[in-house]
TIZA-533845 format. One line per 3 residues: number of its first residue (from 1); their letters; for each residue x, y, z of C-alpha. Coordinates in Angstrom, 3 decimals. Example, Ala and Ser with C-alpha at 12.3 -4.5 7.8 and 13.67 -1.06 7.14 Angstrom:
BEGIN
1	AS	12.300 -4.500 7.800 | 13.670 -1.060 7.140 $
END
This chain:
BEGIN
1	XXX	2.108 13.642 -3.038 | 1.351 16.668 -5.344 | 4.509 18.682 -3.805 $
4	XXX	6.734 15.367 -3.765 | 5.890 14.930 -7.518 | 6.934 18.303 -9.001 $
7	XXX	9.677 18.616 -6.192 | 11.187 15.435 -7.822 | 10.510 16.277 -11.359 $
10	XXX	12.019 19.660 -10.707 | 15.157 17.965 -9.268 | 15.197 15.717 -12.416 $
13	XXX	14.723 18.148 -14.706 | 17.713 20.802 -13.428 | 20.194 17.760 -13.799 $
16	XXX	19.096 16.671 -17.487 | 19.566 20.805 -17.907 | 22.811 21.124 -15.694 $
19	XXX	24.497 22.906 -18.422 | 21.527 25.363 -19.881 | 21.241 28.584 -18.404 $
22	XXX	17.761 27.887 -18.717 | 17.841 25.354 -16.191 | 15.269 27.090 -13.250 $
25	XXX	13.207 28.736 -16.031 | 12.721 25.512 -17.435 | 12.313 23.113 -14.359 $
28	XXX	9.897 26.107 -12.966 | 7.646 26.182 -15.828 | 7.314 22.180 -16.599 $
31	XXX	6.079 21.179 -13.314 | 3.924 24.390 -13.169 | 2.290 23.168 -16.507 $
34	XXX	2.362 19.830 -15.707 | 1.239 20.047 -12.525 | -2.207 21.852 -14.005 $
37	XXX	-2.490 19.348 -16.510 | -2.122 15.744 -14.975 | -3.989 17.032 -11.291 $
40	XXX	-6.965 16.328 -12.619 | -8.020 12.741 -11.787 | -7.832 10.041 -14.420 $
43	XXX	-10.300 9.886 -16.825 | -12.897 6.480 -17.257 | -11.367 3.345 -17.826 $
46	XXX	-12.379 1.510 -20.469 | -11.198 -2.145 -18.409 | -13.260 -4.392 -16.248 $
49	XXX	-13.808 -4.566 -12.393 | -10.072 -3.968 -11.031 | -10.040 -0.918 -13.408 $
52	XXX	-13.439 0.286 -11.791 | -12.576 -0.243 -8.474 | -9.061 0.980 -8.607 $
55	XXX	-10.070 4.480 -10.744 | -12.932 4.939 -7.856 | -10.542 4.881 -5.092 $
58	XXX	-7.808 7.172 -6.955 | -10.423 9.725 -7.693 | -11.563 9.798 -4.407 $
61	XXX	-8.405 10.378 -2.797 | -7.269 12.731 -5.637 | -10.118 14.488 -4.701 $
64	XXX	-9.459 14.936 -1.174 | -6.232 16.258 -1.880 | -7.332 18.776 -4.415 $
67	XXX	-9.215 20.383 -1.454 | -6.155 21.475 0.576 | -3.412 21.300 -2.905 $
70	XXX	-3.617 24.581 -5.689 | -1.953 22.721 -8.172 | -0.896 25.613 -9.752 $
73	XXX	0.934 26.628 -6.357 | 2.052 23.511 -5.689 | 3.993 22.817 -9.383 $
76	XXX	5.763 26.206 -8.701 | 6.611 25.745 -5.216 | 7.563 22.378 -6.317 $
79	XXX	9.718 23.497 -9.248 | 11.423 26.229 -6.753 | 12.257 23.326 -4.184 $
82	XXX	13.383 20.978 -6.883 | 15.624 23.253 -8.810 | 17.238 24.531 -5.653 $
85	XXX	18.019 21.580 -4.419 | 19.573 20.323 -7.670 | 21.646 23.259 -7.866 $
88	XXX	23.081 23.352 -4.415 | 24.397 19.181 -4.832 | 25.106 19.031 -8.572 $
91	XXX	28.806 19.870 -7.840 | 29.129 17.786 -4.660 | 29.288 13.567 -5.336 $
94	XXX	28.869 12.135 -1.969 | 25.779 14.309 -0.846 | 23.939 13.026 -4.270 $
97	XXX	24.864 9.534 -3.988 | 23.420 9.701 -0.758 | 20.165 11.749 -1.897 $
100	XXX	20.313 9.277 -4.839 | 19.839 6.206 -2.300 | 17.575 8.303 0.232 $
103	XXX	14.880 8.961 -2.861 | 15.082 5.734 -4.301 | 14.303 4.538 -0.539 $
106	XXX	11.665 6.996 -0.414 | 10.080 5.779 -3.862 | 10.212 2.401 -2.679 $
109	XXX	8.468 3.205 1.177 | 5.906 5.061 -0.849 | 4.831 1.738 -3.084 $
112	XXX	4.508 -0.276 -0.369 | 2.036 2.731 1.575 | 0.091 3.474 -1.499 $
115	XXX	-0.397 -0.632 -2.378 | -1.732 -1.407 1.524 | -4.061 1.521 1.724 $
118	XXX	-5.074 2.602 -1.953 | -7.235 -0.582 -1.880 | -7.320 -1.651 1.864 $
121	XXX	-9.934 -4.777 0.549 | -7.897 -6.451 -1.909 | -5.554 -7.018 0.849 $
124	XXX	-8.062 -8.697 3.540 | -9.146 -10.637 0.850 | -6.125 -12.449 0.290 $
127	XXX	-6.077 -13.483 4.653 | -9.078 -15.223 4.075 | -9.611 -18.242 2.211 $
130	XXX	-12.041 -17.759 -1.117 | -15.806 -18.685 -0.095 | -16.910 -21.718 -2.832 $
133	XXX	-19.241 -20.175 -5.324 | -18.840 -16.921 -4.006 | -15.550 -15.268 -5.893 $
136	XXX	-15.349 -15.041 -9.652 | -11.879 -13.786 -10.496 | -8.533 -15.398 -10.811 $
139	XXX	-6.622 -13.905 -8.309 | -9.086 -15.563 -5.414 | -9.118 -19.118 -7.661 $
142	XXX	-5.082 -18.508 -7.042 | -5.229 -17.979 -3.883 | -7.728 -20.919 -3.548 $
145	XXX	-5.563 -22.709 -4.749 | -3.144 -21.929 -2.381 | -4.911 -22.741 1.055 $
148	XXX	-6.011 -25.687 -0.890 | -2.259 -26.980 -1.368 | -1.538 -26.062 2.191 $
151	XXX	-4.111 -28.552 3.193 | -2.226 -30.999 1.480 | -3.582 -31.469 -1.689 $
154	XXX	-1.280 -31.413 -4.801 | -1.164 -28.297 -7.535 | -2.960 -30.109 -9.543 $
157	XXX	-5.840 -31.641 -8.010 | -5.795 -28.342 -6.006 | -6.328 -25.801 -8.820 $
160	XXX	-9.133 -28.360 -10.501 | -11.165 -27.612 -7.541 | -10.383 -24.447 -7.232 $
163	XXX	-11.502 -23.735 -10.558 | -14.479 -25.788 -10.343 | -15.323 -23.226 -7.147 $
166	XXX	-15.221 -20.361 -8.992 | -18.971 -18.671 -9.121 | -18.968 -18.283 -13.538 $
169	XXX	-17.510 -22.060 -13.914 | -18.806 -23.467 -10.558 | -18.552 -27.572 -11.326 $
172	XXX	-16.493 -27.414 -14.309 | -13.100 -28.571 -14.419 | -10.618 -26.679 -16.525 $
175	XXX	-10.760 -28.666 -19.354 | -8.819 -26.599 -22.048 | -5.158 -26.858 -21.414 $
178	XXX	-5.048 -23.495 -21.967 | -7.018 -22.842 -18.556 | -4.616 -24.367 -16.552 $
181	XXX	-0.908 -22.578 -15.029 | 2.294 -23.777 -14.990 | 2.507 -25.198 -11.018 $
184	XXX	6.144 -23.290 -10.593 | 5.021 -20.526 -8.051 | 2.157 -22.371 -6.242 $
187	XXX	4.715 -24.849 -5.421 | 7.059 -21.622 -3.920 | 4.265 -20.219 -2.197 $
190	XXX	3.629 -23.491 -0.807 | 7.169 -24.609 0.646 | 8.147 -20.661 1.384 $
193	XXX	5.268 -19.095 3.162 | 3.104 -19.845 5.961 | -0.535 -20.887 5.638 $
196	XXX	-1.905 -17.448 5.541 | -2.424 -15.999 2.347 | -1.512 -12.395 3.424 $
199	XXX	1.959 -13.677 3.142 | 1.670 -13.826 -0.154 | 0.909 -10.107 -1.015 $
202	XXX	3.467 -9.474 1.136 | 6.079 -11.331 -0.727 | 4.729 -9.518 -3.465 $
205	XXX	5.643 -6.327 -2.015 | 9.200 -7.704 -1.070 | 9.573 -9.160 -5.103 $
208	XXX	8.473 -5.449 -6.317 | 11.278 -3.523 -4.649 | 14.062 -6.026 -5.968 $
211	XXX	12.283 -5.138 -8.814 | 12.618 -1.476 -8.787 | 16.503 -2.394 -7.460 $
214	XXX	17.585 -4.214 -10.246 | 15.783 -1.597 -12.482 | 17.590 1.187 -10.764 $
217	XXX	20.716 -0.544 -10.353 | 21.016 -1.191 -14.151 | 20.483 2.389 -15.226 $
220	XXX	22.571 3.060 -12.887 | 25.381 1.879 -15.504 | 23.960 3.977 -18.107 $
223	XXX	22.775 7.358 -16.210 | 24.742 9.120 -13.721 | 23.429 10.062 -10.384 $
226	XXX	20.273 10.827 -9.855 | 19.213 10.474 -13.303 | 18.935 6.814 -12.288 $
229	XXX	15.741 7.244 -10.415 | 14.053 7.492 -13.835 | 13.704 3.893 -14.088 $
232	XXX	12.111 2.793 -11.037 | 9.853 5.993 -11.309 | 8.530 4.619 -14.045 $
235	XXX	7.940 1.331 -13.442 | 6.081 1.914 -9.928 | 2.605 2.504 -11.090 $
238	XXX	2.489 -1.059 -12.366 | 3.014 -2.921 -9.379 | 0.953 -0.583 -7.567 $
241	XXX	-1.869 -1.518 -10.009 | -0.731 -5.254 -9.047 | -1.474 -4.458 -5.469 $
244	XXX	-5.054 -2.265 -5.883 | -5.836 -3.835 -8.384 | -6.204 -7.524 -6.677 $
247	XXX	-3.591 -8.690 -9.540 | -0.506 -10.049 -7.016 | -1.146 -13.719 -7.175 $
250	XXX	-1.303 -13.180 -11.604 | 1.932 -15.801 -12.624 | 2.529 -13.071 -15.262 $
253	XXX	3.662 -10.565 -11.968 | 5.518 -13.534 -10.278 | 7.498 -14.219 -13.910 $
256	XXX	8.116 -10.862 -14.309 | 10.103 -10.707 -11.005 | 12.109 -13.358 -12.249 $
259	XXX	12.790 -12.536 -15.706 | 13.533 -8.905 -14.398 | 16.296 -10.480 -12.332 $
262	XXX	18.131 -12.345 -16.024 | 17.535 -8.984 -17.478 | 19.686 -8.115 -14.740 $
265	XXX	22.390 -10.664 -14.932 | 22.985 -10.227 -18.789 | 23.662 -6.443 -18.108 $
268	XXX	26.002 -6.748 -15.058 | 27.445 -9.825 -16.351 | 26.289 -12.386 -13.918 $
271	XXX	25.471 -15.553 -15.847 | 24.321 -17.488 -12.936 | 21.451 -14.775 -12.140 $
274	XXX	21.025 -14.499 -16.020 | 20.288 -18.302 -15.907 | 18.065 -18.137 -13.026 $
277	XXX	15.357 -15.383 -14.087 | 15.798 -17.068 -17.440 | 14.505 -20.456 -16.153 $
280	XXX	12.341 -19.856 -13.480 | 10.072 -16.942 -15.760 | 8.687 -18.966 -18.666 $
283	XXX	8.310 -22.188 -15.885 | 6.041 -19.679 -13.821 | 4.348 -18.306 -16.697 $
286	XXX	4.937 -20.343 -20.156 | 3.916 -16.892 -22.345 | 7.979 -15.605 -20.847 $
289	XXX	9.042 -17.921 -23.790 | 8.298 -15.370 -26.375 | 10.419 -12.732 -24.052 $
292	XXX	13.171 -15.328 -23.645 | 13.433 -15.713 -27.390 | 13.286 -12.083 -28.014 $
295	XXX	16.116 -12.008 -25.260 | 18.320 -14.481 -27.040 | 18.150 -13.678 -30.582 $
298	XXX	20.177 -10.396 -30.320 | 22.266 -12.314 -28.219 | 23.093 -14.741 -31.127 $
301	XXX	23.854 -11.972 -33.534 | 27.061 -11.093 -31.395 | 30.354 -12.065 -32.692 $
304	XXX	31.138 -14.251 -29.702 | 28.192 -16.819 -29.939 | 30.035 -19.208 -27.853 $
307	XXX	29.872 -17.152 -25.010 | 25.955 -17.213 -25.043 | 25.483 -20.805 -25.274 $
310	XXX	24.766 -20.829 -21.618 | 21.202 -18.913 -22.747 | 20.222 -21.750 -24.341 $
313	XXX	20.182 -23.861 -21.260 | 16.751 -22.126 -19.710 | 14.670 -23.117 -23.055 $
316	XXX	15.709 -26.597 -22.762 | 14.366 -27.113 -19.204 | 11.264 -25.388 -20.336 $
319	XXX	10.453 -27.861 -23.046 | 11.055 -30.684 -20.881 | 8.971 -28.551 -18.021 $
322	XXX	6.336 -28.177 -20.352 | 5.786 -31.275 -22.150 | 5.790 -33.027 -18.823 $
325	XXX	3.002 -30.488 -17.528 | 0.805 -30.761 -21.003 | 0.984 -34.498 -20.820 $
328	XXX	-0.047 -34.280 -17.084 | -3.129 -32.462 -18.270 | -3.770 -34.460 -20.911 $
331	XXX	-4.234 -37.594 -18.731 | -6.765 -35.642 -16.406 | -10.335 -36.301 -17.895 $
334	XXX	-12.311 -33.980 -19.376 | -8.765 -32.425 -20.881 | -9.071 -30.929 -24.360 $
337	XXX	-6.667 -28.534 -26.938 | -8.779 -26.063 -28.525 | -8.692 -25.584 -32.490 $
340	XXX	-5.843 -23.343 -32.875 | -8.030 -20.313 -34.566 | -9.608 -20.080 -31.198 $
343	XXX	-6.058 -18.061 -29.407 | -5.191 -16.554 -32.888 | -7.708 -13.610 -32.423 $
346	XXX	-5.444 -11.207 -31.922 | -5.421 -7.600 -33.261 | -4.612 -4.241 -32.763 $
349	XXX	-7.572 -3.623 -30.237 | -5.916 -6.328 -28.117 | -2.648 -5.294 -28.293 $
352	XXX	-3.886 -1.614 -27.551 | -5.577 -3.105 -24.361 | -2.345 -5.066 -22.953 $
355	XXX	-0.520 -1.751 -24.178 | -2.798 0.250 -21.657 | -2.439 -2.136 -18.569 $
358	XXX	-2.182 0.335 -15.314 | -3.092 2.968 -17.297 | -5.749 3.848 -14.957 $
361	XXX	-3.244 5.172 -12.526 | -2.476 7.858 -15.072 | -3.903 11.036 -15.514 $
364	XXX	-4.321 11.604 -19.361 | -3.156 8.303 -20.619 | -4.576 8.637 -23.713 $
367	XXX	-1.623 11.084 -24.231 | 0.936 9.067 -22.126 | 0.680 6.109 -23.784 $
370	XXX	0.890 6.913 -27.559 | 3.940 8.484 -26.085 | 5.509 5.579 -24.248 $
373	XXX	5.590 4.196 -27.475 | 7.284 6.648 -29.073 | 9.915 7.099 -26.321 $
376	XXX	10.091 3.323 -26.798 | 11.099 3.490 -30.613 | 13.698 6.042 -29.151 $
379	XXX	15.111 3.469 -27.062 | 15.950 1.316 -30.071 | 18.476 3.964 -31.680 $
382	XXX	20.116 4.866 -28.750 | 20.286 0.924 -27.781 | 21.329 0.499 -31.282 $
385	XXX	25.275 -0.301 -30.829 | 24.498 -1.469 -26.951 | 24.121 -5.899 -26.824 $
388	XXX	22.436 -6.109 -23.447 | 20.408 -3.069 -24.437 | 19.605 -5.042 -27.350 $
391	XXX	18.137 -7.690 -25.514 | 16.327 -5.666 -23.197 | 14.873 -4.470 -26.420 $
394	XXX	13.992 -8.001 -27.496 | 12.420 -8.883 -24.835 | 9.947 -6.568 -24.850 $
397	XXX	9.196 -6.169 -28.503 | 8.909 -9.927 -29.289 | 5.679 -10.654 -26.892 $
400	XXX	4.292 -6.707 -28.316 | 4.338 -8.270 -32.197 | 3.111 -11.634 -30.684 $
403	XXX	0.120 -10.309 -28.790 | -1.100 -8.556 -32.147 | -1.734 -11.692 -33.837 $
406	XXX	-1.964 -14.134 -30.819 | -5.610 -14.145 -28.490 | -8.680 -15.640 -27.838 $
409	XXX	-11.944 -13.323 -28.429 | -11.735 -12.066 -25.015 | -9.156 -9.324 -23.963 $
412	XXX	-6.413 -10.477 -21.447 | -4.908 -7.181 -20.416 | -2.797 -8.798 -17.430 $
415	XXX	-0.816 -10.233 -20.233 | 1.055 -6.360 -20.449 | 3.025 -7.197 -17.560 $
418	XXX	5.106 -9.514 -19.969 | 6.571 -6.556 -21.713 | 5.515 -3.043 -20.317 $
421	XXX	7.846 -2.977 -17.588 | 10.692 -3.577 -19.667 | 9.164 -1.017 -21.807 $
424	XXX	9.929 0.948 -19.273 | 13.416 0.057 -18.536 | 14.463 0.917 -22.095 $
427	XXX	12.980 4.175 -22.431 | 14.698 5.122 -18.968 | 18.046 3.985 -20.928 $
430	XXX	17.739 5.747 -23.601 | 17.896 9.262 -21.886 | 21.944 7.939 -22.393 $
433	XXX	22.142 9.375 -25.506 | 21.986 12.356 -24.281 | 24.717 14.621 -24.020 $
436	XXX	24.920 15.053 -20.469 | 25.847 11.321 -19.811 | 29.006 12.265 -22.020 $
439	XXX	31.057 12.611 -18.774 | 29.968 9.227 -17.688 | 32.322 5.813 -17.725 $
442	XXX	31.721 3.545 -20.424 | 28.546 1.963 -20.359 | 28.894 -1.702 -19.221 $
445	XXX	28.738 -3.154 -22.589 | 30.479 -0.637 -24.922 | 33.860 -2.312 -24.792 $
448	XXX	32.294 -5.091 -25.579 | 30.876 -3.865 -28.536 | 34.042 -2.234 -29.627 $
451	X	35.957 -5.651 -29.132 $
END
């Protein structure tokens, strides 16, 4: 890992630089610095259990590594590698495409190893069926819920009792609609996968990597070869957290997946996929409304509005998806709607804590994520002129300004997985306004623009 790292930021680095003289100088001494500064395990996480558990098991293999990997050593061997490598394919096309694909392969092998054995529990836990009383978390009441429906019992009456298992509201239904999920992916887990629950982590797994496709793939129309692998590089830590972090049965993952794949129609153009990840992510998890708007505003403010009609088609089924579900509820006894003060509690400190979601995985995130934002901000000038890069923009910005005014008391940091990984996405972009990506073809939505 701590030679793969450098190696690769190395090999980044001497493309972004292709032109500078500089180029081994300066690939040499980041990952040298770098690799002194973020070897040191990550520091104490101000989250709950899965934060804990996760930082415990990163430390301790971080550790374990440190023993046998100078840092120092290893960020200039690293740099050497990287930089020579670069050098010897920037002037040859096929052998980088195919480097290009082999990496990208490589980053995607290595998520799946890290999320089995980083947290080897989390995974046993979801092949056996939660104990009544005994689990207190909502990834085992999902997963309850799951054996529960395979036993035949509907979503409904299956997540009541599921919830009513659960150790902190053992005997309580979930009264408040805002306790209960939208049935969308219990229902797919239920026709799709067998009975045993391990399936779906694995289908998790599987979901990730189209994931980190489509996320490659589109930067792939903005970022020449291997400049690409920024995106997915980024995005990896937070479905690794999914995995360690017993997350992977969280709707807000499994709406992510799908809203990740309209993202991906709107840039390549494909307005059946668009309409797919548009429906299905708000009907998995209803808070992908407020990315869906942000999504379709800047696609309103184009010239052509008749040729984004079609967007309007997934927020239709989702108030008819939804009122049918509240009313459902609402005939269930014991069914209440809080005052609406109660999830208008929001505030900077809860924003700050979706903001920080995975963050545990990072070595000096305190650093990292005040500049995520900033690269973010970036992203919005050199997206400026660019309409799907717009909307990528929208997506994630609209549930960021939400989530500072909308909350209960209690923190919900899952809910970053609305927005961070298109966070990501967009910062990965906007390395395009560099100059480097001058001898690139048109992005895919430029002559658009222009027209």
């Amino acid at each position: 890992m701590f030679i793969f790292v450098p190696l690769f930021v190395a090999f980044i680095i001497s493309f972004i630089l292709e032109e500078k003289q500089l180029s081994a100088l300066g690939s040499i001494i980041i990952t040298s610095i770098c690799s002194i500064i973020f070897s040191l395990p990550p520091g104490k996480s101000p989250g709950g259990v899965p934060e804990v558990a996760v930082l415990s098991q990163v430390i301790i293999r971080q550790s374990e590594m440190l023993r046998f990997s100078p840092p120092l050593l290893l960020g200039i061997l690293g740099g050497v590698l990287g930089w020579g490598a670069a050098t010897l394919l920037k002037n040859h096309k096929k052998p980088i495409l195919y480097i290009t694909w082999a990496i990208f392969i490589l980053i995607c092998i290595n998520f799946a190893a890290i999320s089995v054995d980083l947290n080897p529990a989390a995974v046993k836990m979801a092949s056996r069926e939660p104990v009544v009383g005994k689990y207190n978390n909502f990834n085992s009441l999902n997963i309850k819920t799951f054996y529960l429906m395979k036993r035949g019992f509907g979503f409904y009456d299956a997540y009541s009792r599921a919830f009513s298992s659960k150790h902190d509201t053992f005997g309580q239904d979930p009264g408040s609609v805002w306790n209960w999920r939208m049935p969308t992916i219990f229902y797919i887990w239920n026709w799709m996968l067998p009975t045993d629950g391990f399936y779906i982590f694995y289908l998790y797994l599987i979901m990730s990597v189209l994931f980190l496709y489509f996320s490659f793939d589109i930067a792939g129309g903005y970022l020449k070869k291997p400049l690409n692998l920024i995106a997915p590089a980024l995005i990896v830590p937070l479905f690794v957290f999914g995995s360690a972090g017993f997350w992977f049965t969280f709707p807000e993952y499994w709406g992510a997946f799908f809203f990740m794949l309209g993202i991906w129609g709107i840039f390549k153009k494909n307005k059946i996929a668009a309409l797919i990840g548009f429906t299905f992510a708000p009907l998995i998890r209803s808070f992908f409304i407020l990315s869906y708007l942000g999504a379709i505003i800047p696609a309103f403010l184009k010239k052509e509005k008749k040729q984004a009609l079609y967007l309007l088609i997934p927020g239709i089924i989702f108030l008819f998806a939804f009122l049918f579900h509240y009313l459902h509820i609402m005939s269930l006894p014991g069914a209440i709607v809080p005052p609406t003060g109660d999830w208008l509690k929001g505030d900077l400190r809860h924003f700050r804590v979706t903001f920080s979601f995975a963050s545990v995985l990072w070595s000096r995130a305190k650093y990292i994520l005040p500049l995520i934002l900033v690269l973010f901000f970036s992203a919005f000038y050199a997206l400026r002129k660019d309409y799907a890069g717009r909307i990528l923009l929208g997506s994630a910005t609209l549930p960021m300004i939400v989530f500072l005014i909308a909350g209960p008391s209690t923190f919900r940091q899952y809910w970053g997985i609305i927005y961070l990984p298109f966070i990501m996405q967009a910062i990965s972009l906007a390395f395009s306004s560099f100059k480097y990506t001058c001898v690139q073809p048109p992005r895919p939505h430029q002559q658009e623009e222009k027209g």
